[in-house]
NUZA-186644 format. One record per residue: x, y, z of N, C-alpha, C, O in turn; residue number from 1. Coordinates in nm, 2 decimals, padded with zeros to 4 digits. Layout:
N
[atom [X,Y,Z],[X,Y,Z],[X,Y,Z],[X,Y,Z],NUM];
...
# end
This chain:
121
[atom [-06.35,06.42,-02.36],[-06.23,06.44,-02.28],[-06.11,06.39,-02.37],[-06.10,06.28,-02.42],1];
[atom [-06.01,06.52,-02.37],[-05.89,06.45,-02.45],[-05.78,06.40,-02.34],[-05.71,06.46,-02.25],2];
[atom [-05.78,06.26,-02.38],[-05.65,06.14,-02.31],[-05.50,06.21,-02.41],[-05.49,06.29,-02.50],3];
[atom [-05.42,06.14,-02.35],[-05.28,06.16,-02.41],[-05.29,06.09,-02.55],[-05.24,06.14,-02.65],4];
[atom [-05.34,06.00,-02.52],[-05.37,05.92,-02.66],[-05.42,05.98,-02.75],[-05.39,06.02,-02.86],5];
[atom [-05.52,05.99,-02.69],[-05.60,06.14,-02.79],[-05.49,06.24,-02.90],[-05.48,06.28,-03.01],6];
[atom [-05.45,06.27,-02.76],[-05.41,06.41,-02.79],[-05.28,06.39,-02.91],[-05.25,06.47,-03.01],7];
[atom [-05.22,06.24,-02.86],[-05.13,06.23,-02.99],[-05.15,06.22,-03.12],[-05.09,06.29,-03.21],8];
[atom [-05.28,06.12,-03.16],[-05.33,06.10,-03.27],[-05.38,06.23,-03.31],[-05.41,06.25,-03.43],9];
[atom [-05.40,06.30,-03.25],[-05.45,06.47,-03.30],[-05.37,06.53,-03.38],[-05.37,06.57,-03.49],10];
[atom [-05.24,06.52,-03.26],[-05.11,06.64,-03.29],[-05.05,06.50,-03.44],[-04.94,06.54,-03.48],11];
[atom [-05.08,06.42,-03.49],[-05.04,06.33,-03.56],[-05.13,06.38,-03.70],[-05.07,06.35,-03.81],12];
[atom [-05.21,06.43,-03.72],[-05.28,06.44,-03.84],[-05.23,06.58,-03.95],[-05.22,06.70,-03.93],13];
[atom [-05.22,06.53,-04.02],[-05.13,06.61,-04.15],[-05.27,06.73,-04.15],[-05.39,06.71,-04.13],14];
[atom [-05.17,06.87,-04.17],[-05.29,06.95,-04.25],[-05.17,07.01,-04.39],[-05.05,07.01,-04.39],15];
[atom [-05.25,07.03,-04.46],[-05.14,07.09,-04.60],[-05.26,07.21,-04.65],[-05.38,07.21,-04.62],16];
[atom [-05.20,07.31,-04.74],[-05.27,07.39,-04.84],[-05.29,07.31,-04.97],[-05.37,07.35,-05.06],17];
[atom [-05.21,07.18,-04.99],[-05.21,07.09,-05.11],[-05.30,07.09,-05.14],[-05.36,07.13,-05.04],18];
[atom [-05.42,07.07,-05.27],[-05.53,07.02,-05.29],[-05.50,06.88,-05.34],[-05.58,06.79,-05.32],19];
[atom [-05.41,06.86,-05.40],[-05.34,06.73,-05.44],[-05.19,06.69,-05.42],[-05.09,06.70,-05.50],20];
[atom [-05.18,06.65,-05.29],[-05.04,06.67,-05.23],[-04.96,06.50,-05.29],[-05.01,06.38,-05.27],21];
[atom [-04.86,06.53,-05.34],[-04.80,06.42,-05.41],[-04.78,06.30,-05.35],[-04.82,06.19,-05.40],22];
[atom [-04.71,06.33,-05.25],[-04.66,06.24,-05.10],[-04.80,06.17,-05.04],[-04.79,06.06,-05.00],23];
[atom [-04.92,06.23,-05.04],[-05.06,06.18,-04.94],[-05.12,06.09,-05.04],[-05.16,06.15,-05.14],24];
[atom [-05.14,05.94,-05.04],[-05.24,05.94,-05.11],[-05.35,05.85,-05.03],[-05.36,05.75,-04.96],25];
[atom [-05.47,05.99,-05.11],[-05.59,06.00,-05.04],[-05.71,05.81,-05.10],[-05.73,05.76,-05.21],26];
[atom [-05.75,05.75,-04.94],[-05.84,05.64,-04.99],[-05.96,05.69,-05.02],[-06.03,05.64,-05.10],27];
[atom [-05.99,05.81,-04.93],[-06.14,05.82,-04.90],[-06.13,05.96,-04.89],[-06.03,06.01,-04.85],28];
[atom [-06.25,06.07,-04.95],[-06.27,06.21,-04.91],[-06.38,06.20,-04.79],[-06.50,06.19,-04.83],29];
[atom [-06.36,06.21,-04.68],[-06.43,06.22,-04.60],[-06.58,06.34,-04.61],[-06.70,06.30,-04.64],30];
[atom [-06.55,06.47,-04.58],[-06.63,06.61,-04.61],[-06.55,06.70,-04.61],[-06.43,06.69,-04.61],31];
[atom [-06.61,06.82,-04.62],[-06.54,06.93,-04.59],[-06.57,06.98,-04.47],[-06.69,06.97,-04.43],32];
[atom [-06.49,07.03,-04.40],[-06.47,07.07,-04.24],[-06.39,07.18,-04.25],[-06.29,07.19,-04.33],33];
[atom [-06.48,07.30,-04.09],[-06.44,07.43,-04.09],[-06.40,07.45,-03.89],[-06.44,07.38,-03.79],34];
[atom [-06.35,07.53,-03.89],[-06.28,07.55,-03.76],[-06.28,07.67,-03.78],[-06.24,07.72,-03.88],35];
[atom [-06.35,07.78,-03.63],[-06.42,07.89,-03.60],[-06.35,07.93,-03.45],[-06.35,07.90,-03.33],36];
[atom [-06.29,08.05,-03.55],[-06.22,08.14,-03.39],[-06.28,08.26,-03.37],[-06.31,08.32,-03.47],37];
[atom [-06.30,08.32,-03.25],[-06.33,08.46,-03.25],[-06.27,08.53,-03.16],[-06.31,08.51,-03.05],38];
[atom [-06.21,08.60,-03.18],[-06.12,08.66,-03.03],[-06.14,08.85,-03.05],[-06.14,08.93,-03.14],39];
[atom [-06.14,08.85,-02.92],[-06.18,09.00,-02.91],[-06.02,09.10,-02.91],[-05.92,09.05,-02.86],40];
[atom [-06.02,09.16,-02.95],[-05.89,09.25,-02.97],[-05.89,09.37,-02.84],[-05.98,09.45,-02.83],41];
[atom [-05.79,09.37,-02.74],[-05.80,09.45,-02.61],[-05.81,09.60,-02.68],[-05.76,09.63,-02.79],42];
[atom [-05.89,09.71,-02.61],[-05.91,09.83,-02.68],[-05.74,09.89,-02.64],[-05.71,09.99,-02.71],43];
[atom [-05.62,09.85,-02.54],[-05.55,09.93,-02.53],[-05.47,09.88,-02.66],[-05.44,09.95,-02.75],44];
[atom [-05.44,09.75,-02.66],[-05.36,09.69,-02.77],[-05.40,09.72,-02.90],[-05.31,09.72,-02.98],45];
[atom [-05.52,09.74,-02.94],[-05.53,09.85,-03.07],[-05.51,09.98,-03.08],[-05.49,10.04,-03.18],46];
[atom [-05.52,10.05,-02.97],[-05.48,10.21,-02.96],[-05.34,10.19,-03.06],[-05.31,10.24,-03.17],47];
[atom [-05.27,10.08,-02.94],[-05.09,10.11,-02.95],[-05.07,10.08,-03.10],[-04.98,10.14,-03.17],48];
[atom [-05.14,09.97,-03.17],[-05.10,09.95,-03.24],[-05.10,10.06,-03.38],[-05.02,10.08,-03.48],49];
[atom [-05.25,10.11,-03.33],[-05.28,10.18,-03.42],[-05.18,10.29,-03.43],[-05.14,10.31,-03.55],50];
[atom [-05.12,10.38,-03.34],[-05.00,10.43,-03.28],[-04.84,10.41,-03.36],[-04.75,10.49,-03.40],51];
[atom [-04.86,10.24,-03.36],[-04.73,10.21,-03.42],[-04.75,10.19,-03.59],[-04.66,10.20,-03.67],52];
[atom [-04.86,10.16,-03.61],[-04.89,10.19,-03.77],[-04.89,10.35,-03.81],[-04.85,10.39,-03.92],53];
[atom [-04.93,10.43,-03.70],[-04.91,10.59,-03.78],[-04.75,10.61,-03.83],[-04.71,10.63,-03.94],54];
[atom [-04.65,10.60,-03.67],[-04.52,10.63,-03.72],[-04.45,10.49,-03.77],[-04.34,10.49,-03.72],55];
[atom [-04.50,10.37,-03.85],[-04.44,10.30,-03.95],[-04.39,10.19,-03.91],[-04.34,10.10,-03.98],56];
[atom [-04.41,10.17,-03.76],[-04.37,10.03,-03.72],[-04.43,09.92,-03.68],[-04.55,09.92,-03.72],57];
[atom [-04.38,09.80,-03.62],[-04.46,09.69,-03.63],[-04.57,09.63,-03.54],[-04.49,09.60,-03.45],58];
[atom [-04.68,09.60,-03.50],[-04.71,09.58,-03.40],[-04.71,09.43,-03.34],[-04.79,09.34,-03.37],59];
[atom [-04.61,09.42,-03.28],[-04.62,09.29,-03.21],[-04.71,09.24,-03.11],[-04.71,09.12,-03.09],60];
[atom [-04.76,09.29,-03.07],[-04.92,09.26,-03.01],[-04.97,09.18,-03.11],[-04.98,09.06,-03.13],61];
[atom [-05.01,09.31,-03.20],[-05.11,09.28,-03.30],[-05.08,09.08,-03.40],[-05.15,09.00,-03.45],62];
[atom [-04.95,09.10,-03.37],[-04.88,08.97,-03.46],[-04.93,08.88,-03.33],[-05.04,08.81,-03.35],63];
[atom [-04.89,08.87,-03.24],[-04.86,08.81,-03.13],[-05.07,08.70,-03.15],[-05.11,08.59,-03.15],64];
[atom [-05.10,08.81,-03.17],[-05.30,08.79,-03.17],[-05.31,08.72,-03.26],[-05.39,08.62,-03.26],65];
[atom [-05.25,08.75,-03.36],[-05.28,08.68,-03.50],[-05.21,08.55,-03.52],[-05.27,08.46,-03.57],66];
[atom [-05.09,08.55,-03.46],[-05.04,08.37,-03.46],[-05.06,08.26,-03.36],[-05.05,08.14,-03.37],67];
[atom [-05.12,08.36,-03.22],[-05.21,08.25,-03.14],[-05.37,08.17,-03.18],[-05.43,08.07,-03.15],68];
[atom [-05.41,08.31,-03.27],[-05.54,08.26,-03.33],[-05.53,08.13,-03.41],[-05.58,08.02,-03.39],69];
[atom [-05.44,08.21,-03.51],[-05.43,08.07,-03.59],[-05.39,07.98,-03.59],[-05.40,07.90,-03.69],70];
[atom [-05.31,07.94,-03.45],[-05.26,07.81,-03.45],[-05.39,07.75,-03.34],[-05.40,07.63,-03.33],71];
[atom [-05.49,07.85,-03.27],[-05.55,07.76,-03.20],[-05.69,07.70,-03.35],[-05.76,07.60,-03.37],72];
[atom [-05.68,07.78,-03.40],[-05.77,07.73,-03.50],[-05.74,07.65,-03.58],[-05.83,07.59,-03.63],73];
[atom [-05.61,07.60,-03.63],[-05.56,07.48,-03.69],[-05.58,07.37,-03.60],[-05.61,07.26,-03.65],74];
[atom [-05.56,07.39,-03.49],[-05.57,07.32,-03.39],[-05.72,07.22,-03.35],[-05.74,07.10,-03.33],75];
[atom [-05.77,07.29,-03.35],[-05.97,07.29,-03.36],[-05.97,07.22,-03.51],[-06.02,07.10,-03.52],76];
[atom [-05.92,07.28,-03.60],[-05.94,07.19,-03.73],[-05.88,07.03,-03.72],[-05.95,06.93,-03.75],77];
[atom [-05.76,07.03,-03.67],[-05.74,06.87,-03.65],[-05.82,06.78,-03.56],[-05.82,06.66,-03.56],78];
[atom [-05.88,06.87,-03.48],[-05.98,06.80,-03.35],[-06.13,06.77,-03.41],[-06.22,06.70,-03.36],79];
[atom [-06.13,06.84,-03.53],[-06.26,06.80,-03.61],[-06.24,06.69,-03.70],[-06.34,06.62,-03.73],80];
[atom [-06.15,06.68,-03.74],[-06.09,06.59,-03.84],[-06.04,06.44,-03.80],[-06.01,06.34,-03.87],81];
[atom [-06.05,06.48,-03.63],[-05.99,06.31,-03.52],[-06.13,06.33,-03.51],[-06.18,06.23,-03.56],82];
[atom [-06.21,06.39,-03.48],[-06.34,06.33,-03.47],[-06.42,06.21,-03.58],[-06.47,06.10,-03.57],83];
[atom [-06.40,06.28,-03.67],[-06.47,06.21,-03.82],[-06.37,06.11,-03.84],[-06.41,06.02,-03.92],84];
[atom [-06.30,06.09,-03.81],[-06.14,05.94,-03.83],[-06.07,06.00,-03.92],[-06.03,05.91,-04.00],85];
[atom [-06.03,06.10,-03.96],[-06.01,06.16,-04.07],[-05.80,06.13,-04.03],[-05.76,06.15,-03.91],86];
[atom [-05.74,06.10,-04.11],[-05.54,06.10,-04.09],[-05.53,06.25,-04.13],[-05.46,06.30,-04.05],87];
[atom [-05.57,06.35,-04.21],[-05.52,06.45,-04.28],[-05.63,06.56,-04.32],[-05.75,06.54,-04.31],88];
[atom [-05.58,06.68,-04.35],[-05.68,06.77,-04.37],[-05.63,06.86,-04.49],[-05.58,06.97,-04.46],89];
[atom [-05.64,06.81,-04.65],[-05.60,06.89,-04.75],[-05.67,07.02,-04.79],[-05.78,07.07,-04.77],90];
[atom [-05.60,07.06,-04.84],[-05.63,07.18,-04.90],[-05.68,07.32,-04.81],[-05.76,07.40,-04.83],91];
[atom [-05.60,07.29,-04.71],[-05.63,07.40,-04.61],[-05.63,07.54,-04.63],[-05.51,07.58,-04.65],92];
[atom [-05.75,07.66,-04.63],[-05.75,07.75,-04.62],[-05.80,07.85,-04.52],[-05.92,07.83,-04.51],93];
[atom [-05.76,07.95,-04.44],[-05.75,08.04,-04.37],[-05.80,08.17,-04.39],[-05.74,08.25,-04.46],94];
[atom [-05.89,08.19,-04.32],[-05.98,08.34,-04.39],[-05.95,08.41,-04.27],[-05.96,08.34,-04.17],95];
[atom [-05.92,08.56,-04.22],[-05.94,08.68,-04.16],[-06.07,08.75,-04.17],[-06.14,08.77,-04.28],96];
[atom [-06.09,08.77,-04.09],[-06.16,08.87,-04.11],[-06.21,08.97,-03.94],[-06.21,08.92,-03.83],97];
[atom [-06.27,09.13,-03.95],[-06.23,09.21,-03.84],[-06.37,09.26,-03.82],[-06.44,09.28,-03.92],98];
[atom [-06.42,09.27,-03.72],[-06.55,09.31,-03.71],[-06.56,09.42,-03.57],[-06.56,09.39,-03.45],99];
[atom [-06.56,09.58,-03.64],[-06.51,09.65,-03.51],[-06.66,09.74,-03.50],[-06.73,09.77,-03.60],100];
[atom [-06.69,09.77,-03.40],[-06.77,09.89,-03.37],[-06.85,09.93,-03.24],[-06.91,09.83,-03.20],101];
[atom [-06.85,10.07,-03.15],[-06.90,10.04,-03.04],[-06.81,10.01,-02.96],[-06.83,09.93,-02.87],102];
[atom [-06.64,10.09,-02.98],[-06.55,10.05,-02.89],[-06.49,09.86,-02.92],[-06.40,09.80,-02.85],103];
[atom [-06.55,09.83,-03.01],[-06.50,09.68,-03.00],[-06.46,09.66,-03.14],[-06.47,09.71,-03.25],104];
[atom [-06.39,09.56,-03.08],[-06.30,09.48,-03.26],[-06.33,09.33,-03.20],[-06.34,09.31,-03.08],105];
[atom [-06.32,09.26,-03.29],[-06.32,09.11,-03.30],[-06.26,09.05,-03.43],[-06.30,09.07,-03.55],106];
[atom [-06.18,08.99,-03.41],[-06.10,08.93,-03.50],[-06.15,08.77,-03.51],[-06.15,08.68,-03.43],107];
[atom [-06.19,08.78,-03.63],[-06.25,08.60,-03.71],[-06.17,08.53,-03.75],[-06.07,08.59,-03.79],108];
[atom [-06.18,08.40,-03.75],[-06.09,08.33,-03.81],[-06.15,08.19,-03.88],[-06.16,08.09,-03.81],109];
[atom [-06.16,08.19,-03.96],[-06.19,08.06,-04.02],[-06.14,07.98,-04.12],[-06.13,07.99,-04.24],110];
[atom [-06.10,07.86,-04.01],[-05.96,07.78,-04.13],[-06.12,07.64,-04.15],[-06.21,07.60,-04.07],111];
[atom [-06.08,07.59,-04.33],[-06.16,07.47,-04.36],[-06.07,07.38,-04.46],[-06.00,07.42,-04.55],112];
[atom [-06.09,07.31,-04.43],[-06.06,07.19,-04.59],[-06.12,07.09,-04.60],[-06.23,07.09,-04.54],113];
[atom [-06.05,06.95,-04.69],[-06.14,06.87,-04.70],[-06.08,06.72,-04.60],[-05.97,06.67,-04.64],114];
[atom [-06.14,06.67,-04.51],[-06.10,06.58,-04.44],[-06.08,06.45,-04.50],[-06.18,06.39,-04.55],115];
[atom [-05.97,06.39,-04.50],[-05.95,06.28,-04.55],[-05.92,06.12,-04.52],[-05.89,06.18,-04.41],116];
[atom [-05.90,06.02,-04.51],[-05.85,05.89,-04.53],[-05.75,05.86,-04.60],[-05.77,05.86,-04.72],117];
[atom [-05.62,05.83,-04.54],[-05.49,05.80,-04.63],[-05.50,05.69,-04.64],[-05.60,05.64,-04.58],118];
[atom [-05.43,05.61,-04.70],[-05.43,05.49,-04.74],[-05.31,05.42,-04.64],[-05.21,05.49,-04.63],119];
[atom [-05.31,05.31,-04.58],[-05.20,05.29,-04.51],[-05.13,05.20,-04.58],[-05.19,05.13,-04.66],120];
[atom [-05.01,05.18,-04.57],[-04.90,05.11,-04.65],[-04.85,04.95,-04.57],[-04.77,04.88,-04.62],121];
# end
């Protein structure tokens, strides 16, 4: 169960794409840790989109799916990273990927890096 407490020390933990971020310095490499999304794509919200891709425009659904994913999956990665005692999560990367067939799509998401121990001052 996440307390408020919790929840701060969560929303408190650095993630960077850094592999060697200047500003962080690392005491301890903890592991590498991965954070797993799967969200189903509605069949009308790909019609339209697909619709708005034929005559050239943008699909804001489609965005809309893609920035809630990945913030709940950054999200899941810092809750992996308060688990292990981890302050930070360097070298963060974020993979897509789409799995449709059978009337269905599924959109993947998997953000990983390496969990770390900052040094405290």
């Amino acid at each position: 169960m996440t307390t408020a407490k919790n929840q701060k020390e969560i929303d408190s933990i650095i993630l960077t794409t850094e592999n060697n971020p200047q500003d962080l310095f690392v005491e301890e490499r903890i592991e590498i840790i991965t954070a797993e999304c799967v969200y189903g794509m509605n069949l009308f919200r790909d019609f339209f989109a697909g619709v708005r891709n034929v005559v050239g425009g943008r699909s804001s659904a489609s965005q809309k799916v893609l920035r809630d994913a990945r913030k709940k999956c950054l999200s899941e990665l810092k809750i992996e990273a308060y688990s292990l005692g981890a302050d930070a999560v360097i070298g963060v990367d974020l993979d897509y990927s789409e799995f449709s067939g059978r009337g269905r799509s599924m959109l993947f998401i998997v953000a990983s890096g390496t969990a770390v121990k900052l040094k405290k001052e």
